[in-house]
PAKE-878548 format. One record per residue (C-alpha): residue in three letters; z, x, y. Coordinates in Angstrom, 2 decimals, always signed. Last residue first. Example, Ala and Ser with C-alpha at 12.3 -4.5 7.8 and 13.67 -1.06 7.14 Angstrom:
% PAKE-878548
{type: SER | z: +7.14 | x: +13.67 | y: -1.06}
{type: ALA | z: +7.80 | x: +12.30 | y: -4.50}
//
This chain:
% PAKE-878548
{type: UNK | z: +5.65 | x: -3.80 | y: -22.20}
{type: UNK | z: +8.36 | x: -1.36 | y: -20.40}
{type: UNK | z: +6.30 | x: +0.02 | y: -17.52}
{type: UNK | z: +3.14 | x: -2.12 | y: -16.86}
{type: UNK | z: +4.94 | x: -5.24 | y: -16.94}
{type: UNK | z: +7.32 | x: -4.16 | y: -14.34}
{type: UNK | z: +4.61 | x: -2.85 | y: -12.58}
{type: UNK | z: +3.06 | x: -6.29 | y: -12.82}
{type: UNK | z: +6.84 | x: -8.28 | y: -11.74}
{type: UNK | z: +6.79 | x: -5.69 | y: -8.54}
{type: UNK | z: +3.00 | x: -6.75 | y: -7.54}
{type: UNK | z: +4.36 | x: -10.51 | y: -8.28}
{type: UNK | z: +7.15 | x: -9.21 | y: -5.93}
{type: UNK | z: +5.17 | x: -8.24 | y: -3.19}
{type: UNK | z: +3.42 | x: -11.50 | y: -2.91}
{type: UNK | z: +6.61 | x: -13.81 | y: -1.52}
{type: UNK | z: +9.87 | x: -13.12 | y: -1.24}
{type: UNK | z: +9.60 | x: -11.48 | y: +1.15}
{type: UNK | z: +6.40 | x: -12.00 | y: +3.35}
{type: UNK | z: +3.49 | x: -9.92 | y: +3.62}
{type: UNK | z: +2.04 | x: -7.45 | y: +5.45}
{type: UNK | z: -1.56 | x: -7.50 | y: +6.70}
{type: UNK | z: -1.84 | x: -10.84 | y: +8.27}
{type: UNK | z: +0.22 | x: -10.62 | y: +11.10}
{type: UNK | z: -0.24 | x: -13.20 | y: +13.70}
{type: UNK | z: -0.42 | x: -11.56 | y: +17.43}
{type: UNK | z: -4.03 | x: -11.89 | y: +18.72}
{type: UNK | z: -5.14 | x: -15.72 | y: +17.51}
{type: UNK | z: -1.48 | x: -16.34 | y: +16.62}
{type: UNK | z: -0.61 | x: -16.43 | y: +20.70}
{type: UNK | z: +3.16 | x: -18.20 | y: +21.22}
{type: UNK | z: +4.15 | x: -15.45 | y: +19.04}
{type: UNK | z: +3.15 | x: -12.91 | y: +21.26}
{type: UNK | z: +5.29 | x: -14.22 | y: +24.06}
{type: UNK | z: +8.38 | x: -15.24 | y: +22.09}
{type: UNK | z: +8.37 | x: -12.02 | y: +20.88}
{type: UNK | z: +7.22 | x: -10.67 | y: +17.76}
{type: UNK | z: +8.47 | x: -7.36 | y: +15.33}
{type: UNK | z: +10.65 | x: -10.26 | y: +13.11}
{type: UNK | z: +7.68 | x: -12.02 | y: +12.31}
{type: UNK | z: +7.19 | x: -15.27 | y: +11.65}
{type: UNK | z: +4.04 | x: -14.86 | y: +13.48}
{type: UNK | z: +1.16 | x: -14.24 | y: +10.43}
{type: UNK | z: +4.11 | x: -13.25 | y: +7.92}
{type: UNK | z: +1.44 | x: -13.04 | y: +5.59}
{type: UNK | z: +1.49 | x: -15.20 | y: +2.17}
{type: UNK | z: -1.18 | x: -18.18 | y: +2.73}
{type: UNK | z: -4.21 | x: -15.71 | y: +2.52}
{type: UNK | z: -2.62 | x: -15.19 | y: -1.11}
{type: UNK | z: -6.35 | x: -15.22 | y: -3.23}
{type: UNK | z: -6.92 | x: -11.80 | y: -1.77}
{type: UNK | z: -3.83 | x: -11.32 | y: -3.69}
{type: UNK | z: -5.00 | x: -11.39 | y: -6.80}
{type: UNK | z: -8.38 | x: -9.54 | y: -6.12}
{type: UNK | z: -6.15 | x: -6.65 | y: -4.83}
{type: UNK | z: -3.71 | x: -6.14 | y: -7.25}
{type: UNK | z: -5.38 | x: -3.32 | y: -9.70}
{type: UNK | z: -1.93 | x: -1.33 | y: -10.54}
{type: UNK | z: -4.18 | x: +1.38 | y: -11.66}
{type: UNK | z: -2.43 | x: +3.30 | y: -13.87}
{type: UNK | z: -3.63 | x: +7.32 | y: -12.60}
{type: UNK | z: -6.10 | x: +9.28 | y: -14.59}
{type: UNK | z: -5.07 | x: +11.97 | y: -16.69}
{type: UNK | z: -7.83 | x: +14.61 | y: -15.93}
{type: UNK | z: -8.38 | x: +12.61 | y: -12.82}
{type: UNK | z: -12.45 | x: +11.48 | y: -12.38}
{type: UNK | z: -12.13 | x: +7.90 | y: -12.68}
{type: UNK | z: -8.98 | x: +7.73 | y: -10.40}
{type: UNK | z: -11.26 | x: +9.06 | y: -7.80}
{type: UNK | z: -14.04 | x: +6.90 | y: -8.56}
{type: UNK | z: -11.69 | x: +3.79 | y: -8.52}
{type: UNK | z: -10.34 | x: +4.53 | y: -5.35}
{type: UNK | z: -13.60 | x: +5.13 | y: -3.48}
{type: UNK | z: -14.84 | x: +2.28 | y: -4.47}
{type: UNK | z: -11.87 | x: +0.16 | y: -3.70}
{type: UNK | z: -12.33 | x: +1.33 | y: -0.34}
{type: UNK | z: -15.22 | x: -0.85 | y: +0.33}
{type: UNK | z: -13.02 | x: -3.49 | y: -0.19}
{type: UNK | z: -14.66 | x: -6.57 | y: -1.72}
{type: UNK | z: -16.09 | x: -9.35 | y: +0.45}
{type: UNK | z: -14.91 | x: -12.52 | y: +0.51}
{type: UNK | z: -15.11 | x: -15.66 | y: -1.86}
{type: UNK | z: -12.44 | x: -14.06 | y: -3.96}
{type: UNK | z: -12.28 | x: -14.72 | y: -7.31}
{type: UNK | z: -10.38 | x: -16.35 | y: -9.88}
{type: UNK | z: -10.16 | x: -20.35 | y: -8.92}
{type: UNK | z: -7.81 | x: -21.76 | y: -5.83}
{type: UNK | z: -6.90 | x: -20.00 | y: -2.90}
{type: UNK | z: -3.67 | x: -20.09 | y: -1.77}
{type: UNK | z: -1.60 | x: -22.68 | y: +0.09}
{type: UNK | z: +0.23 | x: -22.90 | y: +3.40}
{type: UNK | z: -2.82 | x: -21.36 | y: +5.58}
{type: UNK | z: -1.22 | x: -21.91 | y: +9.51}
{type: UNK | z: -2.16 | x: -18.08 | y: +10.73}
{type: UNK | z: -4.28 | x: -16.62 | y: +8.40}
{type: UNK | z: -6.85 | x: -15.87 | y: +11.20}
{type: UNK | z: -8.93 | x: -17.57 | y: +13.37}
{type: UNK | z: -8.70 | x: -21.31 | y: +12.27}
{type: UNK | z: -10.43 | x: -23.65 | y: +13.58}
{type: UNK | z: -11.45 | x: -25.74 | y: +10.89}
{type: UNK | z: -7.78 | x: -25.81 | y: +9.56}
{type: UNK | z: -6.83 | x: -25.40 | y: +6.06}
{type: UNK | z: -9.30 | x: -23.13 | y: +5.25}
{type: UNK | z: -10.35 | x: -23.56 | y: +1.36}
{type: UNK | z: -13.89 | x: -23.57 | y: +1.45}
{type: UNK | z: -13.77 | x: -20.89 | y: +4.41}
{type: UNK | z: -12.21 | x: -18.34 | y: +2.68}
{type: UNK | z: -14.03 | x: -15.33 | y: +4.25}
{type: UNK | z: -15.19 | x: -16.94 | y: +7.15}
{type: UNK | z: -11.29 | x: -17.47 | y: +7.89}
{type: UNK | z: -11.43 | x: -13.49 | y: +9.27}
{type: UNK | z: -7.85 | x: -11.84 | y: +9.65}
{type: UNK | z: -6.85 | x: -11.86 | y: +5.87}
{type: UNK | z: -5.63 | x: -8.20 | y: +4.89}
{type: UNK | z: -6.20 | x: -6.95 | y: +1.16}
{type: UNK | z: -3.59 | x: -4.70 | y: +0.17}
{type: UNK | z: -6.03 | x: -2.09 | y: -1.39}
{type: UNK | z: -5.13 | x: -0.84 | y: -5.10}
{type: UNK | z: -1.73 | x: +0.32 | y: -6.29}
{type: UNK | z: -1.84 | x: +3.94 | y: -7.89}
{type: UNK | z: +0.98 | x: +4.44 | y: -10.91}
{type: UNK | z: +2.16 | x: +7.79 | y: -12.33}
{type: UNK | z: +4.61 | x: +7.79 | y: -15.29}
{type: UNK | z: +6.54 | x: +11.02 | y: -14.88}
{type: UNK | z: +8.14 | x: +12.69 | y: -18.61}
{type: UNK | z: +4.91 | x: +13.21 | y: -20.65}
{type: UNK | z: +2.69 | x: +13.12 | y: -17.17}
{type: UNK | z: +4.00 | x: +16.39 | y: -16.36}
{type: UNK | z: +2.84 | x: +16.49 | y: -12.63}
{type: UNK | z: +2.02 | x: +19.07 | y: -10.66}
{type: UNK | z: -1.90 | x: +20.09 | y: -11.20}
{type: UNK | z: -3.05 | x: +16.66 | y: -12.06}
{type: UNK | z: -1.37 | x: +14.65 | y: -9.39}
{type: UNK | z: -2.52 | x: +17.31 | y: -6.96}
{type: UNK | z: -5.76 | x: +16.78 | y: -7.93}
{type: UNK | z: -5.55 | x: +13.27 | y: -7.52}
{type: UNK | z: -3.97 | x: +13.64 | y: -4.28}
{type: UNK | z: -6.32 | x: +15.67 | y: -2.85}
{type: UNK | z: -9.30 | x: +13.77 | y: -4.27}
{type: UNK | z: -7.73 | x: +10.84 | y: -2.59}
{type: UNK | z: -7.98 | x: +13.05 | y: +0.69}
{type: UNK | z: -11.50 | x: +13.68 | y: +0.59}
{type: UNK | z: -12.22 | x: +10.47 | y: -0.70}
{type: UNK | z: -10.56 | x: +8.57 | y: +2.37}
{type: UNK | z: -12.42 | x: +10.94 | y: +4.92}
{type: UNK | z: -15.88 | x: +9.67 | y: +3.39}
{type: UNK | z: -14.94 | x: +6.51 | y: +3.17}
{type: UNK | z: -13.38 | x: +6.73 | y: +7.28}
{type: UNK | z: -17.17 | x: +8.57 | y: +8.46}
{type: UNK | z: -15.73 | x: +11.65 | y: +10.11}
{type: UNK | z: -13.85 | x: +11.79 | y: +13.62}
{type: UNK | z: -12.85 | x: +14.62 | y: +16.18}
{type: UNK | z: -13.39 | x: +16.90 | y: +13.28}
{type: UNK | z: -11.50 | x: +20.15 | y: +13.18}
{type: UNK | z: -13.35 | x: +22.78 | y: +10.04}
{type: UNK | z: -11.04 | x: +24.94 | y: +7.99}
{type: UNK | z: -12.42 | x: +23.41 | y: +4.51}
{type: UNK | z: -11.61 | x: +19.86 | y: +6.25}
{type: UNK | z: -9.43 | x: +19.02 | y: +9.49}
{type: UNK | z: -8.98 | x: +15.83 | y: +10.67}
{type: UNK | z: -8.31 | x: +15.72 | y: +14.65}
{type: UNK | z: -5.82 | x: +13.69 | y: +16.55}
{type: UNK | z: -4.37 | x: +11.38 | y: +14.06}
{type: UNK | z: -2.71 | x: +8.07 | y: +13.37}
{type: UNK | z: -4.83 | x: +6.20 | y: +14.97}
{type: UNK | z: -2.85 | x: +2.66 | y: +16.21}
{type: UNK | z: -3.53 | x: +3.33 | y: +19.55}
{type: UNK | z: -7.41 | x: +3.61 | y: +19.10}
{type: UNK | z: -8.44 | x: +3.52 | y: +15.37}
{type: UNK | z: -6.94 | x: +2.63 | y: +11.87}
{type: UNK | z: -9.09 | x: +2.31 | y: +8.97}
{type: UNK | z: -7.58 | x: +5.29 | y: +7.29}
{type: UNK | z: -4.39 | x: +3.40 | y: +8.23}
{type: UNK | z: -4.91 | x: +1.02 | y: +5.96}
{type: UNK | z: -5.74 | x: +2.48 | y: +2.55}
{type: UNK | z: -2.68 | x: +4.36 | y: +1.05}
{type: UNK | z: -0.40 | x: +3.48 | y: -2.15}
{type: UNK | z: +1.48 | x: +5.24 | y: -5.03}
{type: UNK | z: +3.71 | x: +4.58 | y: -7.74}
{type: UNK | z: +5.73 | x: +7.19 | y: -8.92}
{type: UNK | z: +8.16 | x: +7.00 | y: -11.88}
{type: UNK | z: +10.12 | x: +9.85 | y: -12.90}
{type: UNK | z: +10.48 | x: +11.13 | y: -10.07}
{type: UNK | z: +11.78 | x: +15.32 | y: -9.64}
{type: UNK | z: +8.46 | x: +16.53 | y: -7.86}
{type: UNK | z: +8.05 | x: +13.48 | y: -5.45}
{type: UNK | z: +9.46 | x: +15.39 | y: -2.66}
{type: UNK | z: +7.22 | x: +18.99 | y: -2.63}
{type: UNK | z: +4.48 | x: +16.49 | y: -2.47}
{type: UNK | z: +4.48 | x: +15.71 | y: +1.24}
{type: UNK | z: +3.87 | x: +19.40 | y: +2.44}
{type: UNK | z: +1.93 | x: +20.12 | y: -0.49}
{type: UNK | z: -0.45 | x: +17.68 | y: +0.43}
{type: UNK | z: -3.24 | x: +19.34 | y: +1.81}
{type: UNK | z: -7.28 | x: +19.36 | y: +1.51}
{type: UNK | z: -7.74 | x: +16.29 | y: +4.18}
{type: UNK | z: -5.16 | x: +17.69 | y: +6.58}
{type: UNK | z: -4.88 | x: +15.23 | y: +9.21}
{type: UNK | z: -3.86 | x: +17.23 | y: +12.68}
{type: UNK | z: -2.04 | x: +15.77 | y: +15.31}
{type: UNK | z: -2.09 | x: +17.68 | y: +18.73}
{type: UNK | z: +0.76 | x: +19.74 | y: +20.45}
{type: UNK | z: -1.29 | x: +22.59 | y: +19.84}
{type: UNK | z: -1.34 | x: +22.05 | y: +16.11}
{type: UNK | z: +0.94 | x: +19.34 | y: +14.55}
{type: UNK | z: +0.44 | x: +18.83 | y: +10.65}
{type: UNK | z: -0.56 | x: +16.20 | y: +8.86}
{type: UNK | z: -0.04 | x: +16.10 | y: +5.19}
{type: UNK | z: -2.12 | x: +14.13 | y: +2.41}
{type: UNK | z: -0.46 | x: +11.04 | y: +1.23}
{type: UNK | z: -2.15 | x: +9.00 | y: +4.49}
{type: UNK | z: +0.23 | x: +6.68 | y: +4.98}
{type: UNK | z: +3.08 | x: +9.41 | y: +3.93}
{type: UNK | z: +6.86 | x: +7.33 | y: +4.03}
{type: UNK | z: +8.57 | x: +8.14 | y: +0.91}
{type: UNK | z: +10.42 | x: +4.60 | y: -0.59}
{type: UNK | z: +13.12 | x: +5.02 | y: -2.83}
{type: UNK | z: +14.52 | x: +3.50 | y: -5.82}
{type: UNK | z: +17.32 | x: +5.42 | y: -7.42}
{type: UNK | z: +19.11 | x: +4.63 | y: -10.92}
{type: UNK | z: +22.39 | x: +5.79 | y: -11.88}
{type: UNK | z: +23.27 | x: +2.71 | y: -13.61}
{type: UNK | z: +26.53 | x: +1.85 | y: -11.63}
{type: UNK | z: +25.36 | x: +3.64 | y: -8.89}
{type: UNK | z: +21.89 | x: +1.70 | y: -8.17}
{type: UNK | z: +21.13 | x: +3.50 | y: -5.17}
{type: UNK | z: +18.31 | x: +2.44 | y: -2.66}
{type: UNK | z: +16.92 | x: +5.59 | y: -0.84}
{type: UNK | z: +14.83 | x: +6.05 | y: +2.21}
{type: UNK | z: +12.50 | x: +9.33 | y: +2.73}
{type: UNK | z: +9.78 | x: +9.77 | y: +5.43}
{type: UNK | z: +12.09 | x: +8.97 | y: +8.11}
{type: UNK | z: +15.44 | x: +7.73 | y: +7.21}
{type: UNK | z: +17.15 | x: +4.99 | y: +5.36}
{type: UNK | z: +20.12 | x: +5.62 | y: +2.98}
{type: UNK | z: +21.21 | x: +3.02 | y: +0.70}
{type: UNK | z: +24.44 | x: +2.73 | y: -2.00}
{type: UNK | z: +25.33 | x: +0.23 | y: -4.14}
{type: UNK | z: +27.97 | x: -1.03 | y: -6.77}
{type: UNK | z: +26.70 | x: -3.85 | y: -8.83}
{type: UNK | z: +28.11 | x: -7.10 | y: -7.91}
{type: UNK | z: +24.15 | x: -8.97 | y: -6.98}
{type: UNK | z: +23.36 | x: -7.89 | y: -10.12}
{type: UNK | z: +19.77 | x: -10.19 | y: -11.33}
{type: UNK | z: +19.36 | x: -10.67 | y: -7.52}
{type: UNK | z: +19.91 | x: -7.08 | y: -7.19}
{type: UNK | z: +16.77 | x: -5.59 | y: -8.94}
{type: UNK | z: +14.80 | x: -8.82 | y: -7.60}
{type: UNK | z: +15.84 | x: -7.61 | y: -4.18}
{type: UNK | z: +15.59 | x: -3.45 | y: -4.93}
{type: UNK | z: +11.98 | x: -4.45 | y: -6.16}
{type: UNK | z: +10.98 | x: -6.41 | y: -2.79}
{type: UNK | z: +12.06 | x: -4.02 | y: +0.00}
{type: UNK | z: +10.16 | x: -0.94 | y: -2.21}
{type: UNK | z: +6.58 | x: -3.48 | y: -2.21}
{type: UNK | z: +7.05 | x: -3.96 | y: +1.51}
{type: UNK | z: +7.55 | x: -0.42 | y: +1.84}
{type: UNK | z: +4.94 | x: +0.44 | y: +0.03}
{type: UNK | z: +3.31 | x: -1.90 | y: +2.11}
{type: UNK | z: +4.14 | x: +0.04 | y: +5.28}
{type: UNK | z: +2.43 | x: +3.34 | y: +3.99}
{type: UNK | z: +2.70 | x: +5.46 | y: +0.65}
{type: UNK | z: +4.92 | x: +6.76 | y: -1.65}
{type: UNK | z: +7.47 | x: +4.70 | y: -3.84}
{type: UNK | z: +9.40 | x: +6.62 | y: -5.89}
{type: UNK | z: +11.49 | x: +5.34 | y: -9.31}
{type: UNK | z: +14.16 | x: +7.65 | y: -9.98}
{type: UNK | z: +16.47 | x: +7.38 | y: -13.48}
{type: UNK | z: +19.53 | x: +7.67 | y: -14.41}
{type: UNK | z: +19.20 | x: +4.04 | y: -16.04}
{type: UNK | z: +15.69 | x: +2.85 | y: -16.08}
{type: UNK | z: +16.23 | x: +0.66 | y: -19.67}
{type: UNK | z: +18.83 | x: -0.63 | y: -18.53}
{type: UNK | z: +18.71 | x: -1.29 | y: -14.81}
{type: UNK | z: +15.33 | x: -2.85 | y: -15.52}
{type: UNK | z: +16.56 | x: -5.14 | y: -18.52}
{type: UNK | z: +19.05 | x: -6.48 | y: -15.88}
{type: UNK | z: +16.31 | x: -7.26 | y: -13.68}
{type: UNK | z: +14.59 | x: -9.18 | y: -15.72}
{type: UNK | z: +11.02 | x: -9.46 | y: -14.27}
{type: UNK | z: +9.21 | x: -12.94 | y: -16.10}
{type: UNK | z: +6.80 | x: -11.14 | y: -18.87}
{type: UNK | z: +2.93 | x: -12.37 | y: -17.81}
{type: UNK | z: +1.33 | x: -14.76 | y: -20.02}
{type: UNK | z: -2.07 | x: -14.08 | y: -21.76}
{type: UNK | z: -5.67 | x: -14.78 | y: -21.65}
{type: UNK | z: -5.87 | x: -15.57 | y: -18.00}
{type: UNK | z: -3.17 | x: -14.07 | y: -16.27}
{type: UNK | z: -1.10 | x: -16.53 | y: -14.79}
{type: UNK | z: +0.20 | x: -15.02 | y: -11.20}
{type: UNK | z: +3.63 | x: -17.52 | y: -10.19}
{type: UNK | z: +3.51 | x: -19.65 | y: -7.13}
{type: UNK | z: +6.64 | x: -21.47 | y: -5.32}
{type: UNK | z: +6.95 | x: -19.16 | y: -2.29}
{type: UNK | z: +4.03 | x: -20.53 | y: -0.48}
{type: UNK | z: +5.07 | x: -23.78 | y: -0.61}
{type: UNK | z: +7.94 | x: -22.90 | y: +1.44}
{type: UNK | z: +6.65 | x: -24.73 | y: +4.78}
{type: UNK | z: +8.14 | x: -23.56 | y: +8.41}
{type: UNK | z: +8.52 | x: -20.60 | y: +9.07}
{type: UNK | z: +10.96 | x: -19.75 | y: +11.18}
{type: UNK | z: +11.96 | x: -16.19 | y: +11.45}
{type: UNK | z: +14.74 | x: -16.09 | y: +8.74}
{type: UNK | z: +11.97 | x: -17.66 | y: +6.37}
{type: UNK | z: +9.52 | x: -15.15 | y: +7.36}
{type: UNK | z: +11.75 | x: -12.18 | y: +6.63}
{type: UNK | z: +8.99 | x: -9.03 | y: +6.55}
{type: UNK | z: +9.02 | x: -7.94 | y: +10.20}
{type: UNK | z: +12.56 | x: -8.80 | y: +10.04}
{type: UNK | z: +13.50 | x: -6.19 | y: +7.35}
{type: UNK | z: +15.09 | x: -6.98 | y: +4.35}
{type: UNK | z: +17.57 | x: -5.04 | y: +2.98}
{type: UNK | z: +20.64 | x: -6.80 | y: +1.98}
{type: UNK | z: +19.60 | x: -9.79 | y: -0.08}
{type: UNK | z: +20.87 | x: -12.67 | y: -0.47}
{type: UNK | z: +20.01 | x: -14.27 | y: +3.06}
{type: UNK | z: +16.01 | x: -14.02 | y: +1.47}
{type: UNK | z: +16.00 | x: -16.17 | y: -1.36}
{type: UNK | z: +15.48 | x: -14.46 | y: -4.89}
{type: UNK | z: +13.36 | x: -15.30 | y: -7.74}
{type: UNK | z: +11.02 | x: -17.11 | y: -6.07}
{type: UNK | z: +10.37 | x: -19.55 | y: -8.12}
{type: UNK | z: +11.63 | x: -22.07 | y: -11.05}
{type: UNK | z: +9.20 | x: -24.20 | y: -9.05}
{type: UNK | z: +6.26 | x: -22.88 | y: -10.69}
{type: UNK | z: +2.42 | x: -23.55 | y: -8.77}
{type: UNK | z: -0.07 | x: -21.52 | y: -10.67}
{type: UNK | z: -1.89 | x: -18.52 | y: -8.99}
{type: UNK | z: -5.11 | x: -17.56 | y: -11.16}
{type: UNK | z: -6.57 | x: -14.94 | y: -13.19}
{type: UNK | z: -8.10 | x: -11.92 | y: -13.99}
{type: UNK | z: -5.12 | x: -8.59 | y: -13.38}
{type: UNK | z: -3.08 | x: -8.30 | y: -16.63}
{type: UNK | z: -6.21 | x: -8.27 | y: -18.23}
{type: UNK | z: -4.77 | x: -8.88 | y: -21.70}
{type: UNK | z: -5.78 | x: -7.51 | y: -24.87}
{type: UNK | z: -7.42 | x: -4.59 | y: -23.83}
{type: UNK | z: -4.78 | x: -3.58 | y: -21.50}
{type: UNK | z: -3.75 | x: -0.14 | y: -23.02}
{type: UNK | z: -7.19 | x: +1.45 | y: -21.52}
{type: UNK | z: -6.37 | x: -0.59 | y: -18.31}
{type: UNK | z: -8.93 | x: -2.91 | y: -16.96}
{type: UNK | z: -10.82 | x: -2.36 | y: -13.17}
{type: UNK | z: -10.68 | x: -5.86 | y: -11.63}
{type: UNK | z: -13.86 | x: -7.58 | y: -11.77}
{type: UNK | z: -16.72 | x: -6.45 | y: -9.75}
{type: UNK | z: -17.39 | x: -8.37 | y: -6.73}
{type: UNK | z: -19.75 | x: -6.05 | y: -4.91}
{type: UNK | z: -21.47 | x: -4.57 | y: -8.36}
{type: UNK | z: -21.51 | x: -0.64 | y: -8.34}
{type: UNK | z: -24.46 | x: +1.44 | y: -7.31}
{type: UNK | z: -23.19 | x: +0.29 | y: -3.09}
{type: UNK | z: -20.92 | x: +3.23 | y: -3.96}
{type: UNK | z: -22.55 | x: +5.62 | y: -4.93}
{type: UNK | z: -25.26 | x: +5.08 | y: -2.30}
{type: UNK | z: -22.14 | x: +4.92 | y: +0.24}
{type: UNK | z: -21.56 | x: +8.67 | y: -1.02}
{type: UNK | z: -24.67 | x: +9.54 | y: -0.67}
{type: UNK | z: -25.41 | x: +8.42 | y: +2.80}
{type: UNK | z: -22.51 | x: +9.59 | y: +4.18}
{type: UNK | z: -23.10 | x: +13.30 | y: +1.94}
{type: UNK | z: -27.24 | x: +12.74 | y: +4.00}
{type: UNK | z: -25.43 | x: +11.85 | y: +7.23}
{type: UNK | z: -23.23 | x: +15.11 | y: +7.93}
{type: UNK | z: -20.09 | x: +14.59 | y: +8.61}
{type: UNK | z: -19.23 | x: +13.37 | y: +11.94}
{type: UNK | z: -19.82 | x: +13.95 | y: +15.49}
{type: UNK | z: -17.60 | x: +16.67 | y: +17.77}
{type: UNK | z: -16.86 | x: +19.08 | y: +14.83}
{type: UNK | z: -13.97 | x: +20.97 | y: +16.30}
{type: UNK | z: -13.94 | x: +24.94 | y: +16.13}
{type: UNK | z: -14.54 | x: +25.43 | y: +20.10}
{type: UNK | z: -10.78 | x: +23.01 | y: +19.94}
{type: UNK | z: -9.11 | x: +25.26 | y: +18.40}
{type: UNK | z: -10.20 | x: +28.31 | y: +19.80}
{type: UNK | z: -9.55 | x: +27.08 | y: +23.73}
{type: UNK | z: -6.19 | x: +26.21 | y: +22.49}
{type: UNK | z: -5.81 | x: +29.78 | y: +20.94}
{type: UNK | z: -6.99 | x: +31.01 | y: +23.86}
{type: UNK | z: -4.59 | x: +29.14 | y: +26.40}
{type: UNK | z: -1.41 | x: +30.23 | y: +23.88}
{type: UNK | z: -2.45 | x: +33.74 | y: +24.37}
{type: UNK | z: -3.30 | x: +33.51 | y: +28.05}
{type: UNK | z: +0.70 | x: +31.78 | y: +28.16}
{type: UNK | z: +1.93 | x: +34.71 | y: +25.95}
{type: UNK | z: +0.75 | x: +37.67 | y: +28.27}
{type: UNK | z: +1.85 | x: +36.16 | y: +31.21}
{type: UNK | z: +5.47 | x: +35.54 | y: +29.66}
{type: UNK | z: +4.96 | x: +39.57 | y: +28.48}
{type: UNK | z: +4.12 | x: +40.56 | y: +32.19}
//
């Protein structure tokens, strides 16, 4: 009688769940409004500027060819992972790996990572965020150990946290894996993207006492690579909302969250802009290296000039009005018109995650999202760098 009892229960609450579930989206006229506020600012707008960068926009330039790069080669160090190794998978040219970011009115500190260890010693740096935080993690602990490749080391990887261990310095780099940063929870066996929650995920970065975070992609995501079920807003389940709309939401989470928990006078907080992905040649077509070219698969060079023929990320919108509106706003680490320019710096199919198959077919397999190591990721690295001790 009880085990009948609980399986009626169980079939209610299902039946609950999903009679609360917003079938369409949000409601057009806060779509509406929100892409009005968005469409008010100017589609290539430079890079937002820093309030201590008024003498050099760290972020305005152009990529300079400098053989004294990269600053590592990939069989030194330990913790690559094949989807990111391009040189271990094949590839071909180097090119691509001998081009340093030259602001334009000033020059950007070479990373020393000796001065890192020292001047972070005992201390956590966290990165939070999805696979390009990880990309971004892979690259700082290999120009960290390039500079002290004798150093005494320790690394646990799991799922969300990993941990790269400087012990001789006492310093930990880690990478928390939340593509979202807001929580999602499993209800019914389904998965549930909390738009107003985080404190599931934050209750890890508490004790950092540098964070630099990242989201964007998988808000895009749909089909197979969805990373959801249902989002759920101010206790409503939505099969789907408009993706900007969803993105805010949960920024705003974040941000607030940010605000509420953080002591900014002991955690420097950083946000790095949209990765931008290269998967349309229109975009760059005046400096496509093949006419028929589908994706970034075969580009060997970057884009010359300062801007980006393409368009710019919607998301970026939403990013810079919720940094905007934070009581102690977030550094922007603005990289995304920088390496818009990098259409030659995927791992298109020198990829570790391809098989012979899929890499014999770039048109559907070539990865340009990530990016290879060395490659971009460390310029990113070298900025936050800059933004931390200069």
């Amino acid at each position: 009688m009880a085990v009948l009892f609980l399986k009626l229960l169980g079939s209610f609450l299902t039946i609950l769940c999903l009679v609360l579930v917003k079938p369409h989206t949000v409601s057009s006229a806060v779509i509406m409004g929100l892409r009005n506020h968005h469409n008010n600012h100017n589609h290539h707008r430079k890079p937002m500027l820093q309030a201590n960068q008024s003498t050099c926009a760290l972020f305005v330039g152009t990529w300079v060819r400098d053989d004294t790069y990269p600053m590592y080669q990939s069989p030194e160090c330990p913790i690559i992972d094949s989807e990111f190794n391009c040189q271990m998978n094949g590839r071909p040219d180097s090119d691509y790996l001998k081009y340093r970011w030259q602001p334009l009115n000033c020059q950007l500190p070479r990373f020393n990572g000796l001065e890192f260890l020292v001047k972070m010693k005992g201390k956590t740096l966290m990165f939070v965020g999805d696979s390009l935080g990880l990309n971004q993690w892979e690259s700082l602990i290999c120009m960290i150990h390039a500079a002290a490749p004798r150093t005494r080391t320790h690394m646990t990887r799991g799922d969300p946290l990993s941990t790269f261990k400087f012990l001789d310095y006492g310093i930990s780099v880690s990478f928390y894996k939340a593509p979202y940063l807001v929580d999602i929870d499993v209800v019914h066996g389904k998965r549930v993207l909390k738009l107003e929650d985080i404190s599931g995920n934050g209750k890890s970065w508490l004790n950092a006492d540098v964070l630099s975070f990242n989201t964007g992609h998988w808000w895009s995501h749909e089909g197979s690579l969805q990373g959801w079920d249902y989002m759920e807003s101010m206790g409503t389940y939505y099969q789907d909302m408009d993706r900007l709309v969803a993105l805010e939401k949960g920024l705003r989470t974040w941000a607030n969250w940010v605000d509420k928990n953080i002591d900014r006078s002991k955690t420097r907080v950083f946000f790095q802009s949209i990765s931008p992905t290269h998967y349309n040649p229109s975009e760059w077509s005046a400096g496509s290296t093949s006419s028929t070219a589908k994706n970034c698969y075969g580009e060997t060079a970057p884009m010359s000039g300062t801007t980006y023929p393409g368009a710019y990320p919607d998301q970026m919108r939403v990013v810079d009005a919720v940094i905007r509106d934070m009581h102690s706003p977030a550094y922007l680490l603005d990289i995304t018109m920088l390496s818009e320019l990098r259409k030659d710096g995927h791992p298109s199919i020198y990829s570790g995650d391809l098989n012979p198959k899929q890499k014999a077919n770039p048109d559907r397999s070539a990865d340009c999202s990530h990016w290879c190591l060395p490659g971009l990721p460390d310029t990113w690295n070298q900025l936050l760098y800059t933004a931390l001790f200069y």
